[in-house]
C-alpha positions in Angstrom: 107.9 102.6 92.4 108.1 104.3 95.9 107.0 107.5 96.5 109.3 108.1 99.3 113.1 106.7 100.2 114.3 105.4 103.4 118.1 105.5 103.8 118.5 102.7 107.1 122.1 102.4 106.2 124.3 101.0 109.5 128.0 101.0 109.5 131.3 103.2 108.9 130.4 104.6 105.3 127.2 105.6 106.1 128.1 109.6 104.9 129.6 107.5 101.4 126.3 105.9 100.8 123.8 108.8 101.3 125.9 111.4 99.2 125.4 108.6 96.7 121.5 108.1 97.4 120.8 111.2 97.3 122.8 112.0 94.0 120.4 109.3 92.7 117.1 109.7 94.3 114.1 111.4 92.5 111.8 111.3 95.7 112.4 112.7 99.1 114.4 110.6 101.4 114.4 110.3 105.1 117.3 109.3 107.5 117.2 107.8 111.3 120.2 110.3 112.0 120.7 108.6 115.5 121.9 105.3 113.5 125.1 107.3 112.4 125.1 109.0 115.9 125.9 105.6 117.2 128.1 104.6 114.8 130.4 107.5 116.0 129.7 106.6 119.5 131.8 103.6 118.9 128.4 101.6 118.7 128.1 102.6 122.8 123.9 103.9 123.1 125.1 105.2 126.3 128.1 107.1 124.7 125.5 109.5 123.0 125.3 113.7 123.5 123.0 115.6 122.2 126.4 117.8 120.5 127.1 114.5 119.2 123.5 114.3 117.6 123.3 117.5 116.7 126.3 117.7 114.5 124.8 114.7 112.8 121.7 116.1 111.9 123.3 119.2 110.6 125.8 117.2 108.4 122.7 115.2 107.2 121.0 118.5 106.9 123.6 120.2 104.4 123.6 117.2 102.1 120.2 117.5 101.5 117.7 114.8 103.3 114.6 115.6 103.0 113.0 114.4 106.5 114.9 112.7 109.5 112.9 110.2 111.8 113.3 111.7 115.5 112.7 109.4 118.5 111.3 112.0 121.1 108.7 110.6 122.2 110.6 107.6 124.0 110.5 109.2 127.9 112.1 107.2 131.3 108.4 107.0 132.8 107.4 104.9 130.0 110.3 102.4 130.2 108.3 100.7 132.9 105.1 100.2 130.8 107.4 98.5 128.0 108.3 96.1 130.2 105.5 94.8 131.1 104.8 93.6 126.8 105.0 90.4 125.3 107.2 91.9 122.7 109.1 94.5 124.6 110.6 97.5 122.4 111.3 96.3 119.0 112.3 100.1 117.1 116.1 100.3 117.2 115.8 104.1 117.8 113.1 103.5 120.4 116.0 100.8 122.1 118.9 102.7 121.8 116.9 106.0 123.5 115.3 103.6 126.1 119.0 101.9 126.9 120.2 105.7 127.2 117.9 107.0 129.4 118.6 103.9 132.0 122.0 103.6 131.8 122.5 107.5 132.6 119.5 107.6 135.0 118.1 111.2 132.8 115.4 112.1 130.0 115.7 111.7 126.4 117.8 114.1 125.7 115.8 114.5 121.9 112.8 115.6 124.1 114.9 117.9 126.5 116.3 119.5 122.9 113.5 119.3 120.9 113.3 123.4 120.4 117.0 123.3 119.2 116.1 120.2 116.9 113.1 122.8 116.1 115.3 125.1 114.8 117.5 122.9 113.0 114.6 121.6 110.7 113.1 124.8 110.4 116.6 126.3 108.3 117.0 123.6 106.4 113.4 122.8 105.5 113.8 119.3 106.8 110.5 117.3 107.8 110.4 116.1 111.0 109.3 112.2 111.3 108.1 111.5 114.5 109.4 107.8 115.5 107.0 105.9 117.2 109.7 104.0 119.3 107.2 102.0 121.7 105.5 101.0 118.7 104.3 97.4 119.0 105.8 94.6 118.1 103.4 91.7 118.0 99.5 91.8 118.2 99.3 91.3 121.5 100.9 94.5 122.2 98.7 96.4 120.0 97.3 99.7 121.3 99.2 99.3 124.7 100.0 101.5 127.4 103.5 102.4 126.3 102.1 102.7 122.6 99.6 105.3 123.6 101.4 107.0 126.3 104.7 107.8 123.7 101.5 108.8 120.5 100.2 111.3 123.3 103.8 112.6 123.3 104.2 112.6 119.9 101.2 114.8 119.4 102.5 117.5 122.0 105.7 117.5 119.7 103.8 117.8 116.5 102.0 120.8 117.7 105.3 122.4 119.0 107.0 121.8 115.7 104.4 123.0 113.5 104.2 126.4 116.1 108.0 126.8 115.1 107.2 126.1 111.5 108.4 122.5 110.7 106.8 120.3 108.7 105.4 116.9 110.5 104.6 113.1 110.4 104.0 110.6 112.9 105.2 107.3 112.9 102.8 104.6 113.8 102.4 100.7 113.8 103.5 98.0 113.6 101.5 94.8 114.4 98.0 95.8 115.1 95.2 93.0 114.9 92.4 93.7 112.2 90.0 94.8 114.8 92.1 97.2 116.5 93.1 98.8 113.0 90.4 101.6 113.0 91.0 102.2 116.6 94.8 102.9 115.9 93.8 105.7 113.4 91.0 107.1 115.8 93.2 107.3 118.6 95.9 109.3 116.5 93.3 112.0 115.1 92.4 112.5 118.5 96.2 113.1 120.2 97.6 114.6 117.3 95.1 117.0 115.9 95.2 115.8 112.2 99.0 115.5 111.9 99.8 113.0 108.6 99.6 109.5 110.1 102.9 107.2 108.4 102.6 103.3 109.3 104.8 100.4 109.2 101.9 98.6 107.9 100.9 97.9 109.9 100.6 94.1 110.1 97.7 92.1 111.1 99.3 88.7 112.2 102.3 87.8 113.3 102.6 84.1 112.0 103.6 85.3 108.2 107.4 85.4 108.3 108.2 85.2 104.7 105.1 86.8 103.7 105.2 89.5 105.7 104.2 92.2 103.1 100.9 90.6 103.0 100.2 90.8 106.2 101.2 94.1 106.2 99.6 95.2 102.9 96.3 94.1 104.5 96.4 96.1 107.8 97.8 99.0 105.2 94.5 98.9 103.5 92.2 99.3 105.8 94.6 101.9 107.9 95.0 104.1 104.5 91.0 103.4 103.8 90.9 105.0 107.6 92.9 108.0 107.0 96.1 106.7 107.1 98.5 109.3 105.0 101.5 107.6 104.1 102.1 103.6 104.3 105.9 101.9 104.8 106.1 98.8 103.1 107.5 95.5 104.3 108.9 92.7 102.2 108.5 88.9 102.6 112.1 88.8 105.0 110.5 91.0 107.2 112.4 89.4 110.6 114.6 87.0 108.7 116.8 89.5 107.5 118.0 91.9 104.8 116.0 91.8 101.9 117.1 91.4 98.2 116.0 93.5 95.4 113.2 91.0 94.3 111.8 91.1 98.1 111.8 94.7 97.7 109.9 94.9 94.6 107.5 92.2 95.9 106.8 94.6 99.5 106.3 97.8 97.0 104.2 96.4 95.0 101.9 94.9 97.7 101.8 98.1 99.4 101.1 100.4 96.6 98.1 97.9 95.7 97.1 98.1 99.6 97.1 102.3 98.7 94.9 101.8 95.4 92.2 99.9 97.1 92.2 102.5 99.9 91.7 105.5 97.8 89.2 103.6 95.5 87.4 103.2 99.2 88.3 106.9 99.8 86.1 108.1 96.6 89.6 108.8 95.1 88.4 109.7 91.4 91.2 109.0 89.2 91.9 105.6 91.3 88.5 104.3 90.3 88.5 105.4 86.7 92.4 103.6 86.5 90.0 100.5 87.8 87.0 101.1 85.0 89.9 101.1 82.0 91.0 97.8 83.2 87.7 96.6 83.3 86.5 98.0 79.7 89.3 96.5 78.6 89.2 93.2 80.0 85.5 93.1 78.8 86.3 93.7 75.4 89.3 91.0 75.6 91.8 93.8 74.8 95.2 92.0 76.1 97.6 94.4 75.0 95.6 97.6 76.7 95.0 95.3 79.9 98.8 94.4 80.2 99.4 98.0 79.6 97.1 99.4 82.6 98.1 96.7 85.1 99.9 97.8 88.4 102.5 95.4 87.6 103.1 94.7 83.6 105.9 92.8 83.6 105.0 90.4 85.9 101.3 89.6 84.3 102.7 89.8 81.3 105.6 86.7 82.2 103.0 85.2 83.5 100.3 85.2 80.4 102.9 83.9 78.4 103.8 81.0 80.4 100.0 79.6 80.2 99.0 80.5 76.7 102.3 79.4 75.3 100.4 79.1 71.4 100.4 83.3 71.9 96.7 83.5 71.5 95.5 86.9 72.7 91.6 86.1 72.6 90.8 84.4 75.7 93.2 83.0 78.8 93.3 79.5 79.9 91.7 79.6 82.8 88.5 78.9 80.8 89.8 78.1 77.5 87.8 79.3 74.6 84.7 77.4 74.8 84.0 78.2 78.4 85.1 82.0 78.5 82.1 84.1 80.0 83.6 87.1 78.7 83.6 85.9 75.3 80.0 83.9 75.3 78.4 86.7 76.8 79.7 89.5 73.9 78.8 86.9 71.1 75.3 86.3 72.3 72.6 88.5 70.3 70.7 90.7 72.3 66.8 89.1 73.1 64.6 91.1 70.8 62.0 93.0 72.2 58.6 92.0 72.8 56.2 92.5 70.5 
Protein backbone atom coordinates (compact mmCIF):
# COMPACT_ATOMS: atom_id res chain seq x y z
CA UNK A 1 0.00 0.00 0.00
CA UNK A 2 0.71 3.78 0.07
CA UNK A 3 2.57 5.32 2.59
CA UNK A 4 0.92 8.59 2.25
CA UNK A 5 -2.80 9.82 1.00
CA UNK A 6 -3.68 12.39 -1.36
CA UNK A 7 -7.31 13.74 -0.99
CA UNK A 8 -7.60 15.72 -4.84
CA UNK A 9 -11.28 15.71 -4.35
CA UNK A 10 -13.10 18.64 -6.75
CA UNK A 11 -16.66 19.55 -6.30
CA UNK A 12 -19.52 20.61 -3.75
CA UNK A 13 -19.02 17.73 -1.05
CA UNK A 14 -15.61 18.03 -0.81
CA UNK A 15 -15.85 18.73 3.33
CA UNK A 16 -18.37 15.23 3.13
CA UNK A 17 -15.61 13.20 1.55
CA UNK A 18 -12.47 14.20 3.61
CA UNK A 19 -14.36 13.80 7.06
CA UNK A 20 -14.86 10.40 5.59
CA UNK A 21 -11.17 9.84 4.39
CA UNK A 22 -9.86 10.75 7.12
CA UNK A 23 -12.20 8.66 9.42
CA UNK A 24 -10.69 5.88 7.27
CA UNK A 25 -7.09 6.62 6.60
CA UNK A 26 -4.21 4.95 8.58
CA UNK A 27 -1.41 7.24 6.91
CA UNK A 28 -1.13 10.93 6.75
CA UNK A 29 -3.11 12.69 4.21
CA UNK A 30 -2.45 15.80 2.34
CA UNK A 31 -5.06 18.33 0.75
CA UNK A 32 -4.61 21.04 -2.18
CA UNK A 33 -6.84 23.44 0.18
CA UNK A 34 -7.04 26.06 -2.78
CA UNK A 35 -9.23 23.23 -4.77
CA UNK A 36 -12.15 23.79 -2.16
CA UNK A 37 -11.09 27.61 -2.11
CA UNK A 38 -12.39 27.68 -5.64
CA UNK A 39 -15.13 25.69 -5.23
CA UNK A 40 -16.51 28.37 -2.85
CA UNK A 41 -15.44 31.03 -5.25
CA UNK A 42 -18.13 29.88 -7.44
CA UNK A 43 -15.33 28.07 -9.61
CA UNK A 44 -14.15 32.04 -10.40
CA UNK A 45 -9.73 31.81 -9.82
CA UNK A 46 -10.11 35.44 -9.91
CA UNK A 47 -12.85 35.44 -7.14
CA UNK A 48 -10.14 34.21 -4.59
CA UNK A 49 -9.01 36.16 -0.99
CA UNK A 50 -6.68 35.19 1.03
CA UNK A 51 -9.79 35.40 4.07
CA UNK A 52 -11.34 33.09 1.72
CA UNK A 53 -8.23 30.69 1.76
CA UNK A 54 -7.54 31.11 5.00
CA UNK A 55 -10.77 29.90 6.45
CA UNK A 56 -10.22 26.95 4.31
CA UNK A 57 -7.10 25.92 5.57
CA UNK A 58 -8.29 26.33 9.09
CA UNK A 59 -11.47 24.22 8.51
CA UNK A 60 -9.13 21.60 6.85
CA UNK A 61 -6.82 22.19 9.75
CA UNK A 62 -9.43 21.26 12.61
CA UNK A 63 -10.48 18.06 10.82
CA UNK A 64 -7.22 16.73 10.98
CA UNK A 65 -5.05 16.78 7.53
CA UNK A 66 -2.01 16.01 8.06
CA UNK A 67 -0.01 18.35 5.33
CA UNK A 68 -1.68 20.83 2.72
CA UNK A 69 0.07 21.44 -0.74
CA UNK A 70 0.65 25.38 -0.78
CA UNK A 71 1.32 27.04 -4.21
CA UNK A 72 3.63 29.98 -3.12
CA UNK A 73 6.11 29.85 -5.13
CA UNK A 74 3.97 30.78 -8.37
CA UNK A 75 5.02 34.78 -8.56
CA UNK A 76 3.74 37.50 -11.61
CA UNK A 77 7.50 37.82 -12.82
CA UNK A 78 7.55 34.30 -13.66
CA UNK A 79 4.31 34.23 -15.73
CA UNK A 80 6.35 35.46 -18.59
CA UNK A 81 8.92 32.65 -18.51
CA UNK A 82 5.95 30.08 -18.63
CA UNK A 83 4.91 31.37 -21.60
CA UNK A 84 7.52 30.92 -23.46
CA UNK A 85 7.21 26.51 -22.85
CA UNK A 86 6.10 23.92 -25.09
CA UNK A 87 3.84 22.70 -22.40
CA UNK A 88 2.83 25.94 -20.64
CA UNK A 89 1.58 25.46 -16.86
CA UNK A 90 0.06 22.09 -16.44
CA UNK A 91 -0.40 22.15 -12.15
CA UNK A 92 -4.06 23.26 -11.56
CA UNK A 93 -2.90 25.12 -8.36
CA UNK A 94 0.10 26.53 -10.30
CA UNK A 95 -3.00 27.74 -13.11
CA UNK A 96 -5.41 28.96 -10.95
CA UNK A 97 -2.53 31.26 -8.88
CA UNK A 98 -1.07 32.20 -12.35
CA UNK A 99 -4.74 33.22 -13.81
CA UNK A 100 -5.15 35.19 -10.39
CA UNK A 101 -2.21 37.10 -10.32
CA UNK A 102 -3.11 38.41 -14.11
CA UNK A 103 -6.45 38.91 -13.93
CA UNK A 104 -6.00 41.33 -10.69
CA UNK A 105 -2.64 42.70 -12.01
CA UNK A 106 -1.03 41.75 -7.96
CA UNK A 107 1.35 38.97 -6.34
CA UNK A 108 0.30 35.68 -5.16
CA UNK A 109 -1.30 36.52 -2.41
CA UNK A 110 0.00 32.77 -0.72
CA UNK A 111 3.51 34.41 -0.99
CA UNK A 112 2.32 37.94 0.34
CA UNK A 113 0.70 35.63 3.43
CA UNK A 114 2.98 33.16 3.76
CA UNK A 115 3.93 34.23 7.71
CA UNK A 116 0.14 33.97 8.48
CA UNK A 117 -0.05 30.53 6.58
CA UNK A 118 3.23 30.09 8.94
CA UNK A 119 1.35 30.33 11.80
CA UNK A 120 -1.55 28.45 10.83
CA UNK A 121 0.58 25.16 10.22
CA UNK A 122 2.65 25.79 13.10
CA UNK A 123 -0.80 25.33 15.75
CA UNK A 124 -2.09 22.70 14.12
CA UNK A 125 1.10 20.75 13.38
CA UNK A 126 0.20 20.60 9.67
CA UNK A 127 3.18 19.98 7.03
CA UNK A 128 3.58 22.36 4.62
CA UNK A 129 3.94 20.82 0.85
CA UNK A 130 5.50 23.15 -1.25
CA UNK A 131 3.65 22.89 -4.81
CA UNK A 132 5.90 23.18 -7.52
CA UNK A 133 3.30 24.98 -9.80
CA UNK A 134 5.68 25.73 -12.87
CA UNK A 135 6.57 22.26 -12.74
CA UNK A 136 7.10 20.89 -16.24
CA UNK A 137 4.89 19.37 -18.27
CA UNK A 138 6.61 17.54 -20.99
CA UNK A 139 10.38 16.87 -21.52
CA UNK A 140 11.07 19.55 -23.32
CA UNK A 141 10.34 21.79 -20.58
CA UNK A 142 12.43 19.97 -18.14
CA UNK A 143 14.65 22.10 -15.94
CA UNK A 144 13.42 25.39 -17.43
CA UNK A 145 13.55 28.87 -16.55
CA UNK A 146 10.14 29.08 -14.84
CA UNK A 147 10.94 25.52 -13.16
CA UNK A 148 14.03 26.81 -11.60
CA UNK A 149 13.07 30.35 -10.94
CA UNK A 150 9.58 29.08 -8.77
CA UNK A 151 12.36 25.81 -6.88
CA UNK A 152 14.60 29.01 -5.97
CA UNK A 153 11.41 30.35 -4.40
CA UNK A 154 10.41 27.42 -2.95
CA UNK A 155 13.69 27.10 -1.04
CA UNK A 156 13.45 30.74 0.40
CA UNK A 157 9.92 29.44 1.77
CA UNK A 158 11.25 26.28 3.15
CA UNK A 159 13.79 28.04 5.19
CA UNK A 160 11.20 30.59 6.43
CA UNK A 161 8.86 27.84 7.45
CA UNK A 162 11.22 25.75 9.17
CA UNK A 163 12.55 29.27 11.09
CA UNK A 164 8.83 29.50 12.27
CA UNK A 165 8.80 25.79 13.09
CA UNK A 166 6.78 24.02 10.34
CA UNK A 167 7.55 21.00 9.01
CA UNK A 168 8.44 20.93 5.03
CA UNK A 169 8.49 19.27 1.59
CA UNK A 170 8.98 20.34 -1.81
CA UNK A 171 7.12 19.42 -4.62
CA UNK A 172 9.08 18.59 -7.78
CA UNK A 173 8.65 17.03 -11.31
CA UNK A 174 6.98 16.06 -13.50
CA UNK A 175 8.38 15.09 -17.00
CA UNK A 176 12.16 15.21 -16.76
CA UNK A 177 14.27 13.33 -19.51
CA UNK A 178 16.63 10.50 -18.06
CA UNK A 179 19.54 12.69 -18.42
CA UNK A 180 18.38 15.57 -16.78
CA UNK A 181 17.05 13.29 -13.71
CA UNK A 182 20.21 13.73 -11.54
CA UNK A 183 20.46 17.29 -12.46
CA UNK A 184 16.79 17.88 -11.04
CA UNK A 185 17.91 16.41 -7.59
CA UNK A 186 21.31 18.46 -7.72
CA UNK A 187 19.71 21.58 -8.42
CA UNK A 188 17.16 21.13 -5.40
CA UNK A 189 19.88 20.22 -2.69
CA UNK A 190 21.52 23.28 -3.73
CA UNK A 191 18.26 25.95 -3.46
CA UNK A 192 16.68 24.26 -0.72
CA UNK A 193 19.38 23.29 1.75
CA UNK A 194 18.35 19.62 2.19
CA UNK A 195 14.63 20.18 2.48
CA UNK A 196 12.76 16.39 1.65
CA UNK A 197 12.47 16.32 -2.15
CA UNK A 198 8.58 14.82 -3.15
CA UNK A 199 8.18 14.01 -7.09
CA UNK A 200 5.53 13.41 -9.35
CA UNK A 201 7.61 10.78 -10.80
CA UNK A 202 8.85 12.07 -12.35
CA UNK A 203 8.42 10.70 -15.95
CA UNK A 204 10.95 10.21 -18.45
CA UNK A 205 8.94 10.17 -21.83
CA UNK A 206 5.99 11.62 -22.76
CA UNK A 207 4.79 9.11 -25.47
CA UNK A 208 3.38 6.40 -22.67
CA UNK A 209 -0.22 7.47 -22.26
CA UNK A 210 -1.72 4.45 -20.82
CA UNK A 211 1.47 3.38 -19.31
CA UNK A 212 2.21 6.22 -17.75
CA UNK A 213 3.32 4.64 -14.30
CA UNK A 214 6.12 3.12 -16.06
CA UNK A 215 7.45 5.97 -17.28
CA UNK A 216 7.11 7.42 -14.26
CA UNK A 217 8.33 4.55 -12.04
CA UNK A 218 11.55 4.69 -14.06
CA UNK A 219 12.40 8.44 -13.57
CA UNK A 220 11.19 7.58 -9.72
CA UNK A 221 14.06 5.19 -9.47
CA UNK A 222 16.79 6.83 -10.38
CA UNK A 223 15.34 10.34 -8.67
CA UNK A 224 14.87 8.17 -5.22
CA UNK A 225 18.43 6.29 -5.99
CA UNK A 226 19.54 10.28 -6.11
CA UNK A 227 18.05 11.39 -2.92
CA UNK A 228 14.73 11.78 -3.76
CA UNK A 229 12.62 11.53 -0.32
CA UNK A 230 9.22 10.77 -1.18
CA UNK A 231 7.82 9.62 -4.77
CA UNK A 232 3.93 10.28 -6.09
CA UNK A 233 2.81 7.61 -8.10
CA UNK A 234 0.98 7.78 -11.44
CA UNK A 235 -1.25 5.23 -12.95
CA UNK A 236 -1.60 4.05 -16.59
CA UNK A 237 -4.63 6.97 -17.23
CA UNK A 238 -2.29 9.45 -16.36
CA UNK A 239 -3.86 12.27 -19.00
CA UNK A 240 -6.79 10.21 -20.17
CA UNK A 241 -8.66 10.60 -17.14
CA UNK A 242 -9.73 9.38 -13.72
CA UNK A 243 -8.33 6.32 -12.77
CA UNK A 244 -10.13 3.14 -11.50
CA UNK A 245 -9.14 1.16 -8.55
CA UNK A 246 -7.18 -1.43 -10.66
CA UNK A 247 -5.14 1.62 -12.35
CA UNK A 248 -4.45 2.68 -8.93
CA UNK A 249 -3.10 -0.49 -7.63
CA UNK A 250 -1.13 -0.97 -10.91
CA UNK A 251 0.64 3.03 -10.32
CA UNK A 252 1.39 1.91 -6.45
CA UNK A 253 2.75 -0.91 -7.13
CA UNK A 254 5.11 0.33 -9.83
CA UNK A 255 6.11 3.01 -7.73
CA UNK A 256 6.79 1.22 -4.56
CA UNK A 257 9.02 -1.28 -6.80
CA UNK A 258 10.74 2.05 -8.35
CA UNK A 259 11.42 2.82 -4.17
CA UNK A 260 12.81 -0.84 -3.46
CA UNK A 261 15.37 -0.70 -6.26
CA UNK A 262 16.37 2.87 -5.04
CA UNK A 263 17.11 1.95 -1.48
CA UNK A 264 18.75 -1.45 -2.52
CA UNK A 265 21.03 1.27 -4.71
CA UNK A 266 20.99 3.42 -1.48
CA UNK A 267 22.80 0.57 0.71
CA UNK A 268 19.29 0.28 2.33
CA UNK A 269 20.05 -2.96 4.54
CA UNK A 270 16.82 -4.54 5.18
CA UNK A 271 15.80 -3.79 1.32
CA UNK A 272 18.63 -5.96 0.17
CA UNK A 273 18.20 -8.79 2.70
CA UNK A 274 14.07 -8.62 1.56
CA UNK A 275 15.92 -9.27 -2.00
CA UNK A 276 18.46 -12.25 -0.72
CA UNK A 277 15.16 -14.26 0.89
CA UNK A 278 13.62 -14.13 -2.51
CA UNK A 279 16.58 -15.36 -3.96
CA UNK A 280 17.41 -18.31 -1.38
CA UNK A 281 14.19 -19.14 -1.92
CA UNK A 282 13.93 -19.19 -5.47
CA UNK A 283 17.24 -21.24 -5.48
CA UNK A 284 15.99 -23.82 -3.44
CA UNK A 285 12.59 -23.99 -5.59
CA UNK A 286 10.54 -22.97 -2.50
CA UNK A 287 7.20 -21.66 -4.29
CA UNK A 288 5.14 -21.19 -1.36
CA UNK A 289 7.99 -18.88 0.60
CA UNK A 290 8.70 -17.04 -2.88
CA UNK A 291 4.87 -16.26 -3.36
CA UNK A 292 4.95 -15.24 0.22
CA UNK A 293 7.97 -12.57 -0.12
CA UNK A 294 6.86 -11.19 -3.43
CA UNK A 295 5.93 -7.38 -3.61
CA UNK A 296 2.89 -8.34 -5.14
CA UNK A 297 1.43 -12.11 -4.06
CA UNK A 298 -1.70 -12.07 -5.44
CA UNK A 299 -0.91 -11.20 -8.67
CA UNK A 300 2.27 -13.79 -9.11
CA UNK A 301 0.41 -16.07 -7.55
CA UNK A 302 -2.83 -15.71 -10.38
CA UNK A 303 -0.40 -15.75 -12.60
CA UNK A 304 1.60 -19.15 -11.60
CA UNK A 305 -1.45 -20.83 -11.65
CA UNK A 306 -2.64 -19.93 -14.98
CA UNK A 307 0.73 -21.56 -16.58
CA UNK A 308 1.28 -24.62 -14.45
CA UNK A 309 -2.41 -25.47 -14.41
CA UNK A 310 -1.23 -29.48 -13.31
CA UNK A 311 -0.35 -27.51 -9.73
CA UNK A 312 3.15 -28.71 -9.83
CA UNK A 313 5.19 -26.61 -7.34
CA UNK A 314 8.82 -27.93 -8.54
CA UNK A 315 9.75 -26.00 -11.39
CA UNK A 316 7.75 -23.22 -13.69
CA UNK A 317 7.16 -23.55 -17.31
CA UNK A 318 9.16 -21.26 -18.58
CA UNK A 319 11.78 -24.08 -18.78
CA UNK A 320 9.77 -27.06 -17.92
CA UNK A 321 11.50 -29.64 -15.90
CA UNK A 322 14.10 -30.99 -18.10
CA UNK A 323 15.57 -27.59 -18.94
CA UNK A 324 15.32 -25.80 -15.39
CA UNK A 325 18.81 -24.41 -14.52
CA UNK A 326 17.84 -24.06 -11.06
CA UNK A 327 16.98 -27.54 -10.73
CA UNK A 328 20.05 -29.23 -12.91
CA UNK A 329 22.43 -27.19 -11.23
CA UNK A 330 21.21 -28.42 -7.39
CA UNK A 331 21.08 -32.10 -8.61
CA UNK A 332 24.51 -32.08 -10.06
CA UNK A 333 27.22 -33.66 -7.57
CA UNK A 334 29.84 -31.53 -6.61
CA UNK A 335 33.44 -32.40 -8.83
CA UNK A 336 35.51 -34.26 -6.34
CA UNK A 337 38.63 -32.84 -5.54
CA UNK A 338 41.79 -33.57 -7.05
CA UNK A 339 43.88 -36.01 -5.90
Amino acid sequence: GADTVMDLSTGPDVKETRESIIRHCPVPLGTVPIYEAVQRAGNVPEELTWELFRDVILEQAQQGVDFFTIHAGVLREYLPLAERRLGGIVSRGGSIMARWCRVHGKENFLYEHFEELCEIMRSYDVAFSLGDGLRPGCVEDANDEAQLAELRTLGELARRARQSGCQVMIEGPGHVPLHRVKENMELQRRYCAGTPFYTLGPLVTDIAAGHDHIASAIGGALIAMEGCALLCYVTPREHLGLPTVEDVREGVIAHRIAAHAADIARGIRWAREWDRAVSRARRELRWDDQMRLFLDPETAKRRFAEVNADGTKTVCTMCGREYCAVRIFSESSPPEEAQ
